[in-house]
C-alpha positions as CSV (number, residue, x, y, z in Angstrom):
1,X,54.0,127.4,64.7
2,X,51.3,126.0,67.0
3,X,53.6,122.7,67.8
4,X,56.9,125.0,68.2
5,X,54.9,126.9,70.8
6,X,53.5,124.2,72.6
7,X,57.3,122.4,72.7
8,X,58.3,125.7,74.0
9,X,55.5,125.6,76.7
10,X,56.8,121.8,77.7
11,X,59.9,123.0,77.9
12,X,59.6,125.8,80.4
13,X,57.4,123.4,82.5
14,X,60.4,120.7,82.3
15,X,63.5,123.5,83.2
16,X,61.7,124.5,87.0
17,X,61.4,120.4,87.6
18,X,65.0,120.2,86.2
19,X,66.7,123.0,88.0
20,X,64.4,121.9,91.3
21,X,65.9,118.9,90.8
22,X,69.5,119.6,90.7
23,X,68.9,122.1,93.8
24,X,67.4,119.5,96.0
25,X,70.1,117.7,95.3
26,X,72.6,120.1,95.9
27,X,70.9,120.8,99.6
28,X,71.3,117.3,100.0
29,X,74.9,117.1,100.4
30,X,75.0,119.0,103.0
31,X,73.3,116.8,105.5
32,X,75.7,113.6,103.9
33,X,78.2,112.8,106.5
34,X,80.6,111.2,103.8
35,X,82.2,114.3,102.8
36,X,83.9,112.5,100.1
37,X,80.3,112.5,98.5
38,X,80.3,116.2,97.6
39,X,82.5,115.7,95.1
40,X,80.6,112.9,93.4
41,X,77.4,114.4,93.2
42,X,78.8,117.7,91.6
43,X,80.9,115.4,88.8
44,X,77.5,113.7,88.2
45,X,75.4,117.2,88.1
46,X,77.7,119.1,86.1
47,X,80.5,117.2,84.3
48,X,78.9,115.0,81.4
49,X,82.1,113.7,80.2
50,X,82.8,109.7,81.1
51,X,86.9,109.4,81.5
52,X,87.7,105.5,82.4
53,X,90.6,103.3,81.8
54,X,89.9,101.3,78.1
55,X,91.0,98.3,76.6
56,X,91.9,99.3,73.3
57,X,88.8,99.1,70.9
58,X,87.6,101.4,73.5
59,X,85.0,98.9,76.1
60,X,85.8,99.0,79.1
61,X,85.5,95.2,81.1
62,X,85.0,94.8,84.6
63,X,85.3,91.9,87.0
64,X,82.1,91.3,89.5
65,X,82.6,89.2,92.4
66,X,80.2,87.9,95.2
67,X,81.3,86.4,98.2
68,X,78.9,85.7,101.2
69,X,81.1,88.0,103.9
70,X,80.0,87.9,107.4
71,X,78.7,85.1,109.1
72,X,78.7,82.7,105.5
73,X,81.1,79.2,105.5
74,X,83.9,80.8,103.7
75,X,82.7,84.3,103.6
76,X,85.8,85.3,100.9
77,X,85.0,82.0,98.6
78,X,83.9,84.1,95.5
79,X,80.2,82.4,94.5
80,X,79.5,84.6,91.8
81,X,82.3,85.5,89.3
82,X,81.5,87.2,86.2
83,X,82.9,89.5,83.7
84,X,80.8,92.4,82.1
85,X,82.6,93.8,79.2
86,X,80.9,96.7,78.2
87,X,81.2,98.1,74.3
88,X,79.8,102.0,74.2
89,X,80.5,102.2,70.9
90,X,78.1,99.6,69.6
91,X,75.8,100.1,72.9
92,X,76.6,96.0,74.2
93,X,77.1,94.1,76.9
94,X,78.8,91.0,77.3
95,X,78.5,89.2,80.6
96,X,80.9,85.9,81.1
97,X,80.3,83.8,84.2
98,X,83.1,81.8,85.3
99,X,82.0,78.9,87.3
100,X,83.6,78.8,90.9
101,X,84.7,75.3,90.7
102,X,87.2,75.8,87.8
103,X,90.6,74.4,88.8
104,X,93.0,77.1,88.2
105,X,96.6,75.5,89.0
106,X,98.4,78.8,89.9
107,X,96.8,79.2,93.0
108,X,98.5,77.9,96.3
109,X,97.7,75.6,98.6
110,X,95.6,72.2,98.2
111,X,92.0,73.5,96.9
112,X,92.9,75.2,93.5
113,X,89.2,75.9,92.5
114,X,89.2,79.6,90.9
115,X,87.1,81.1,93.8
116,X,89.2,80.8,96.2
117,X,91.5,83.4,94.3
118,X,90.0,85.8,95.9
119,X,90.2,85.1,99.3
120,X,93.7,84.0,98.9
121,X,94.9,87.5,98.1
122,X,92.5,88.9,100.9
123,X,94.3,86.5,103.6
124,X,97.7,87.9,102.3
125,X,97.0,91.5,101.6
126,X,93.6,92.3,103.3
127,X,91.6,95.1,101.4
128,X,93.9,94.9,98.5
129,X,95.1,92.0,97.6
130,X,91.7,89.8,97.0
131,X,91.0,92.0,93.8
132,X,94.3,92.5,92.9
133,X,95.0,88.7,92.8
134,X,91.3,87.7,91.4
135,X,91.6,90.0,87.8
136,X,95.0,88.6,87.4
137,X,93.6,85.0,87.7
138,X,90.7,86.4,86.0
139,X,92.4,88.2,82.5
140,X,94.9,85.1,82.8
141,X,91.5,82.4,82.1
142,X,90.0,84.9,80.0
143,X,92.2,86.7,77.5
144,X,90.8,90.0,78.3
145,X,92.4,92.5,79.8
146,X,90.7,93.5,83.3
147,X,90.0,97.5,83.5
148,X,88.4,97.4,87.1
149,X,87.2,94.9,90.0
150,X,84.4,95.2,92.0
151,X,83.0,93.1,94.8
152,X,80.0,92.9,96.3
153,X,78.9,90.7,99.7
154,X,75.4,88.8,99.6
155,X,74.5,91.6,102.5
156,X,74.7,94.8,100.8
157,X,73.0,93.4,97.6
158,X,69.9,92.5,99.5
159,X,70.0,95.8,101.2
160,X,70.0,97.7,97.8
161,X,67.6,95.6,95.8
162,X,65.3,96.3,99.0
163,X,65.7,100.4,98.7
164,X,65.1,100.5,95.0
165,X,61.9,99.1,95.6
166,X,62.7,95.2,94.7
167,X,62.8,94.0,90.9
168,X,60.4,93.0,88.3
169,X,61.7,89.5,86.7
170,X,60.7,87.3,84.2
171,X,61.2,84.0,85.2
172,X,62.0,81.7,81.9
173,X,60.6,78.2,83.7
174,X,59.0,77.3,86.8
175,X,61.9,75.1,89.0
176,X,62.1,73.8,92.4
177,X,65.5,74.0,94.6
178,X,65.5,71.9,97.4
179,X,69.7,71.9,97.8
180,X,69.5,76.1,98.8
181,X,71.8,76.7,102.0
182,X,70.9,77.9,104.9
183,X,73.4,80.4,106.1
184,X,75.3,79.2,109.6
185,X,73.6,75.8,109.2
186,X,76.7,74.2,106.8
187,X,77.8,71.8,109.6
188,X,74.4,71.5,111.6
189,X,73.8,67.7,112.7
190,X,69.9,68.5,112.2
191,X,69.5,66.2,115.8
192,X,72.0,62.9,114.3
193,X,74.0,61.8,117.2
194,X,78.3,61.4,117.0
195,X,77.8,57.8,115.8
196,X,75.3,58.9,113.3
197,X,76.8,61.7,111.9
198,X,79.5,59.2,111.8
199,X,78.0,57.0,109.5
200,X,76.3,59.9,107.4
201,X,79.5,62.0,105.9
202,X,79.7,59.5,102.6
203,X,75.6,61.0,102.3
204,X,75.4,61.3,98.0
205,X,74.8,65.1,97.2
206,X,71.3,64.2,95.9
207,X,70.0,62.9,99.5
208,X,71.3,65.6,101.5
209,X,67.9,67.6,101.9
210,X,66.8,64.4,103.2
211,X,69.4,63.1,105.9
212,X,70.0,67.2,106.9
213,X,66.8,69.1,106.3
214,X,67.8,71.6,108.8
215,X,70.4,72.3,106.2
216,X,68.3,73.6,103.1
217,X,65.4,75.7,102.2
218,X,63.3,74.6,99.6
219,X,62.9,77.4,96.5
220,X,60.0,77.5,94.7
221,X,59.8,80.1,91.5
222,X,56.7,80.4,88.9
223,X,57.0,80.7,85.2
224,X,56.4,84.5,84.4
225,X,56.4,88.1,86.3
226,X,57.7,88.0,89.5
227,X,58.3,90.5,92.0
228,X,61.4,90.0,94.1
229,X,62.2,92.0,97.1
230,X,66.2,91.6,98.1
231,X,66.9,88.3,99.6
232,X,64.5,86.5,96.8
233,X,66.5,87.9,94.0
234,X,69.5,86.3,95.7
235,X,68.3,83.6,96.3
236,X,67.3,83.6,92.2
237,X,70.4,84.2,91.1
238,X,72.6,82.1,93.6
239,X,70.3,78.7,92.9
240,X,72.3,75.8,91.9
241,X,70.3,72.8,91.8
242,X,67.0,73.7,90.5
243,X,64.7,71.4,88.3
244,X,63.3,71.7,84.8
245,X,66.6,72.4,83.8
246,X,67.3,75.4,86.2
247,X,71.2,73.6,87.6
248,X,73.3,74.2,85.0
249,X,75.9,77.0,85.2
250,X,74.2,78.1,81.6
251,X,70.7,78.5,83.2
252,X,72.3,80.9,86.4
253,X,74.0,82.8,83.9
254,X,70.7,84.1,82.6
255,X,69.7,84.2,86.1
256,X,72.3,87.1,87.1
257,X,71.9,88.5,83.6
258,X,68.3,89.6,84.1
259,X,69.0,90.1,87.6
260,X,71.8,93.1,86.7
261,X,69.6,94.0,83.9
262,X,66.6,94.9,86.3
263,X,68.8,96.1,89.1
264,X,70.3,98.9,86.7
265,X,67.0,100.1,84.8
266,X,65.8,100.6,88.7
267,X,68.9,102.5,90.1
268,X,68.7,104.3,86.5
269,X,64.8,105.2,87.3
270,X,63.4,108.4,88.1
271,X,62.2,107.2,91.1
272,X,65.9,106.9,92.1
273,X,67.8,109.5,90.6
274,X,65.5,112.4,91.1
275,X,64.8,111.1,95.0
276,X,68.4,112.8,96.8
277,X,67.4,110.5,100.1
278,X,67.6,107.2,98.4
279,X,70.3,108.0,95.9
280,X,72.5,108.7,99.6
281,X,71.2,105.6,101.5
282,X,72.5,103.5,98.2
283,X,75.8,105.1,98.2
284,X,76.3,104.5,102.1
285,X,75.0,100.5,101.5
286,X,77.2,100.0,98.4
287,X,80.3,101.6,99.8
288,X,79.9,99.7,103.0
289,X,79.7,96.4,101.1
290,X,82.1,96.8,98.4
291,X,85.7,96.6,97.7
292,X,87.3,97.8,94.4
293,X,89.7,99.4,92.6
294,X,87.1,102.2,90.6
295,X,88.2,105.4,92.4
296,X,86.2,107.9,94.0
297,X,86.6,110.5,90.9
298,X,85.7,108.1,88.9
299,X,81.9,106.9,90.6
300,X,80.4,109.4,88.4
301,X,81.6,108.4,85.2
302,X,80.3,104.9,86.0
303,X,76.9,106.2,86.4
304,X,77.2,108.1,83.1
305,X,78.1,105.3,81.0
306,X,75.5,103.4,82.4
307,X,72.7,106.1,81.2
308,X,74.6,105.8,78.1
309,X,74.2,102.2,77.7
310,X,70.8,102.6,79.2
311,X,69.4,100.4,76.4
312,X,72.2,98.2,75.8
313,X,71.7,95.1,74.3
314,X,72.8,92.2,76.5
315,X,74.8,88.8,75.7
316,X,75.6,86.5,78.2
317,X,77.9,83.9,78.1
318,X,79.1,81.1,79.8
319,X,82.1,78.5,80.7
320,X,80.2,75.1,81.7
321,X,80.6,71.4,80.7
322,X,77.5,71.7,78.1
323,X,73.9,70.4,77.9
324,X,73.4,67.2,76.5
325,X,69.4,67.4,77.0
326,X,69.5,70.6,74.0
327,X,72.8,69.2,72.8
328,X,74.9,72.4,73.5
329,X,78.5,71.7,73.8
330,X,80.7,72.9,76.9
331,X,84.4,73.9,77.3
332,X,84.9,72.1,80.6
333,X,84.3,68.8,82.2
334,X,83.9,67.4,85.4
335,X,87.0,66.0,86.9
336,X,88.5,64.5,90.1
337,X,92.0,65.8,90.9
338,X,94.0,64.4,93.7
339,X,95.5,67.1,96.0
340,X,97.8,66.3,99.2
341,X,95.9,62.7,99.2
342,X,92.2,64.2,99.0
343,X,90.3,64.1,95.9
344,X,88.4,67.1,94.8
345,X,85.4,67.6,92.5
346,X,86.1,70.4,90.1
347,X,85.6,71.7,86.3
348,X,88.6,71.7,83.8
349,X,89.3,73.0,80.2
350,X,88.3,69.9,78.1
351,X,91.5,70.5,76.0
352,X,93.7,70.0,79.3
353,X,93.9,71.2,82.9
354,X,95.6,74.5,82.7
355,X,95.1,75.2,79.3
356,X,92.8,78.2,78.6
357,X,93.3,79.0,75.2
358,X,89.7,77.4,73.7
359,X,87.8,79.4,76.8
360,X,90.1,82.6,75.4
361,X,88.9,82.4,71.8
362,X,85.4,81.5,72.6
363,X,84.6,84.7,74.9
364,X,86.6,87.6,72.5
365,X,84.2,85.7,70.1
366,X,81.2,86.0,72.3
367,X,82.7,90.3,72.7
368,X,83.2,90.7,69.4
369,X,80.4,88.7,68.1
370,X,77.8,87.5,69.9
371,X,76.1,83.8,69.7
372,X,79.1,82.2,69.2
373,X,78.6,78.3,69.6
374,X,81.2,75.7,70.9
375,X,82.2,73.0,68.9
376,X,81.7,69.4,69.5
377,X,84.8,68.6,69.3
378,X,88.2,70.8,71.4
379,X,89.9,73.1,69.3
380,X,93.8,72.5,69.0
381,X,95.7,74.6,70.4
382,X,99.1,75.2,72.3
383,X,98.8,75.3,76.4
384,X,99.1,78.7,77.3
């Protein structure tokens, strides 16, 4: 009787907080200017129902694209692409990445690579077309039907990784980059005169930092804890040629894995969701940085499924040519493909350009299973 009066006593302390809560929140929208927000706080308050398009063993999978935006060299080329298919009923996630140098023949024009999908459909159909041309490419390479799109620019995640208060990350091994680009300083001459510069545009990747340092930062991250405000955590997850094995498309997929992973336990805080200001200040970033197909009615059911999957268990995938240091097979390899008389460095499907079908069965493995592990040798099957 003693422990049923005390809950009780707990329990009438918790409803004023609660009900505070909700009121303070309720107050708040009246100073939002968006008044399209009204509506999506009072679905999240009050409805606790989550209503979103499923494939049909009920996940839900979403396509996540960064692109650089603004002032960035190509500020449509998708850098990160990744799908996140997410399983309620068994509480998983499954996160893909695809790498952005993937030749995918379908798309027009000389450079075929996969992220240039994106921007391909922006040029032709601005604000609609990039994400309606990207999750075609996207289910096409993958198998999986696409239920939503979102992308995101490089500004706007800095901006709301900065108002959450930064992350918490453990980093696996402690790398050096000294190939990160500087934004706006892609075609810098770093002081080389016409006849140098001239004589420098064969320059081998590897000695670039040396013949352009004007060009590159040099990234520095220690084994263990780390605290990253905004533009580190970028800079984290968008790394490509770090040491101590830190280059592989492999090692940035469990980059941006604990990267999402931190970034929604801290929007998913108390901190956040009980603090009306800074739940606003992240809508108005977000929605001024991103472009997808989720409607507005549907905002709230996002959040709700991600409270639901609160403790998820993560699995991350990834489509890469391998490891042959831990002897982990790969689905691609490099290639050189001639196009319009220039040759181009990209990734394709080790059973063919073109021909998805391995990559298909390896990720409704990795969704259905988890761990799966590539062969050494292709697995026959028809082009699709």
């Amino acid at each position: 009787k003693r422990r049923s009066l005390l809950k009780s006593f707990k329990m009438h302390r918790k409803r004023p907080l609660i009900l505070l809560a909700i009121i303070v929140v309720i107050l708040a929208i009246f100073v939002v200017k968006t008044a399209s927000f009204y509506p999506f706080l009072f679905q999240l308050v009050f409805n606790q129902g989550v209503n979103l398009k499923q494939t049909t063993d009920s996940r839900v999978n979403i396509l996540l694209l960064g692109i650089g935006g603004g002032n960035h060299d190509g500020p449509n080329l998708t850098d990160t692409i990744m799908l996140a298919s997410l399983d309620p009923k068994n509480n998983k996630v499954t996160l893909v990445s695809i790498p952005r140098d993937l030749w995918f023949p379908d798309l027009e024009g000389t450079n075929k690579k996969i992220n240039g999908v994106y921007a391909d459909g922006e040029f032709k159909n601005p604000g609609k077309g990039g994400l309606i041309e990207a999750e075609a490419a996207i289910q096409k390479v993958t198998g999986q039907n696409i239920d939503y799109g979102v992308r995101l620019d490089f500004s706007g995640f800095v901006k709301a990784v900065d108002l959450v208060g930064g992350l918490d990350i453990n980093v696996d091994n402690t790398f050096d980059d000294y190939q990160y680009p500087i934004d706006g300083k892609e075609t810098d001459t770093c002081g080389h005169s016409p006849e140098e510069m001239q004589t420098l545009t064969n320059t081998l990747e590897d000695q670039l930092p040396q013949v352009f340092p004007c060009r590159y930062l040099h990234l520095h991250f220690n084994q263990g804890l780390n605290h990253m405000d905004g533009a580190t955590a970028l800079e984290f997850v968008r790394s490509r040629h770090g040491t101590n094995g830190e280059d592989s498309d492999f090692a940035r997929s469990k980059r941006q894995e604990k990267i999402i992973a931190a970034f929604k336990n801290q929007i998913l805080s108390a901190q956040t969701l009980l603090n009306p200001g800074k739940i606003i200040n992240l809508y108005n970033i977000l929605s001024g940085s991103i472009n997808t197909d989720i409607q507005q009615g549907e905002f709230d059911d996002f959040i709700r499924l991600a409270e639901k999957m609160r403790s998820a268990k993560i699995i991350s995938g990834a489509i890469d040519i391998g490891d042959v240091t831990t002897q982990r097979n790969g689905l691609l390899i490099e290639d050189s493909i001639a196009s319009d008389g220039i040759y181009l460095s990209t990734l394709t499907p080790r059973v063919g350009n073109g021909n998805f079908s391995e990559i298909q069965k390896y990720i409704a493995c990795e969704i259905t299973k988890g761990n799966c592990v590539v062969s050494p040798l292709p697995v026959a099957a028809s082009k699709n």
